[in-house]
N, C-alpha and C positions, 0 to 999 in steps of 0.2 A: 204323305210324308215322302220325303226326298232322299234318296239311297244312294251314298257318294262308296267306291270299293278303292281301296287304298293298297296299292301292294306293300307289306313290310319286308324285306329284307335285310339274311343276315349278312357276315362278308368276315374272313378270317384275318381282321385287325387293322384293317387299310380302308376302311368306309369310307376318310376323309380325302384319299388320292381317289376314291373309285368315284366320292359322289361331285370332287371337283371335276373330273371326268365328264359325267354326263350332263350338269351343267352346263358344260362349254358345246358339249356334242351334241345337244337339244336345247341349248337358248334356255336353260332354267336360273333360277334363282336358289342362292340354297339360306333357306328361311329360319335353319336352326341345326345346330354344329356343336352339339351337347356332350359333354365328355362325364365319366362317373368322378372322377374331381369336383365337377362343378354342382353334385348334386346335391341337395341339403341333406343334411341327416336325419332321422328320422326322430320324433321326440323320447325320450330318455324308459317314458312310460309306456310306450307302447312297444309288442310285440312283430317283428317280422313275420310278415304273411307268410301263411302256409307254403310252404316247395322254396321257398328261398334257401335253402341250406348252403349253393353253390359258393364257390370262391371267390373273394373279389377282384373284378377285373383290375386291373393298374388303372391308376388314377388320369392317363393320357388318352384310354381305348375311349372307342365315342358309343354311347351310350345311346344315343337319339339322336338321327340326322335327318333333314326335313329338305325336299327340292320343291319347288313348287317350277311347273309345266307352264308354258303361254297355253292358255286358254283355262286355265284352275287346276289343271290334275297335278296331282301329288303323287310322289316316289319318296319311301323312308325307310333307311335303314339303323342298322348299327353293328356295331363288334360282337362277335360272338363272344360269348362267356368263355375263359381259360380253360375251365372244367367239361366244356361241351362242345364236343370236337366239330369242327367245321364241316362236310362233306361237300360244299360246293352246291349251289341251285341245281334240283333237280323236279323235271316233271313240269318247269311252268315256263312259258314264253310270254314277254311281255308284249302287248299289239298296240303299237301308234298308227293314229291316223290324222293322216293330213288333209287339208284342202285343195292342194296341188301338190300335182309328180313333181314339182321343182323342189318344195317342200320337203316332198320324203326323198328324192334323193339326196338331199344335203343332210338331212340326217343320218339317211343311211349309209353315205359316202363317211359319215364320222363315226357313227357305233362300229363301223366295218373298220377300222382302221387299228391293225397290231390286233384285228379279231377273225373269224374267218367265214365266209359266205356260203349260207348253206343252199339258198336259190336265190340269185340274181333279179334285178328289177325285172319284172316286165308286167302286162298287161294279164289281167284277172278279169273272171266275169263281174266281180263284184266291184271292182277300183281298176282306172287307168296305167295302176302301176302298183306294183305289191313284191316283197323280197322277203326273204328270211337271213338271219346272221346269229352267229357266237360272237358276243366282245370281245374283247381283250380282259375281263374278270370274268369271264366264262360265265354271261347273261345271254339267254336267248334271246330273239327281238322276231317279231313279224311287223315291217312297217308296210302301211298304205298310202297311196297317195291317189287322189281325188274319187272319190265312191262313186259308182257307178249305180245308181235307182235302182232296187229289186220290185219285180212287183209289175 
C-alpha cells in the first residue's frame, strides 16, 4: 500500500492570494479554490458532527484549496475558522526537491522574494545545492537541488 503525506495548511483569511502565490512561485496548478459559500448544506435530518459548535466562517473565506506540484505532490490549505485564532505556521518547514540546481534555484529565487533567507544556496553533502527561506506568508522552505547518492 502506497503512503502519499499531504501537508494541510491553515492561513488567516488570504489562502486565495497565498496559494496564487505559490502556484506561480513553483509552477503549480491550483485544482480546487473552495469557499464555505459553495458548500452544500448538510440534510435537514441529520446532526452536525461532534466539535463543530464553531462560528461560521463568511461565506467568501476558502474552505478547501488544493495546488497540485509538477511531479504529483500536493499542498492544501484553507481559512482559518473566525472563532480559532490564527497563530501563524509553527514547528514545520516544507522541503522541495529538485532534479537540478537550476531548478531549485528558480524556485528559491521566488519563495525568497518579499520573504527572507535564512541559508543561501549552496552545496550540501546530500544535494548539489540546498538553502533554507521564510515567505513572504511566513512559510518555512528547505529547498534542494540535484541529490547527491548516500550510500
Amino acid at each position: 500500500m502506497a503512503t502519499t503525506l499531504t501537508p494541510y495548511l491553515s492561513f488567516p483569511g488570504n489562502t486565495r492570494e497565498v496559494f496564487a502565490f505559490y502556484a506561480q512561485a513553483l509552477g503549480g496548478t491550483i485544482e480546487a479554490m473552495l469557499t464555505h459559500g459553495e458548500i452544500p448544506p448538510p440534510p435537514a435530518d441529520q446532526p452536525p458532527p461532534e466539535g463543530c459548535g464553531f462560528a461560521p466562517p463568511p461565506a467568501d473565506a476558502i474552505m478547501h484549496a488544493c495546488l497540485l506540484l509538477p511531479g504529483g505532490a500536493r499542498l492544501m490549505a484553507g481559512d482559518a475558522p473566525p472563532d480559532m485564532p490564527f497563530d501563524g505556521v509553527k514547528g514545520v518547514m516544507l522541503a522541495l526537491q529538485y532534479d537540478s540546481v537550476a531548478e531549485a534555484e528558480k524556485a528559491f529565487a521566488a519563495l525568497a522574494d518579499g520573504g527572507s533567507v535564512t541559508m543561501p544556496l549552496a552545496p550540501a553533502f546530500w544535494a548539489r545545492s540546498f538553502g533554507m527561506l521564510t515567505d513572504r506568508h511566513g512559510l518555512s522552505w528547505a529547498v534542494n537541488g540535484e541529490p547527491i547518492p548516500m550510500g
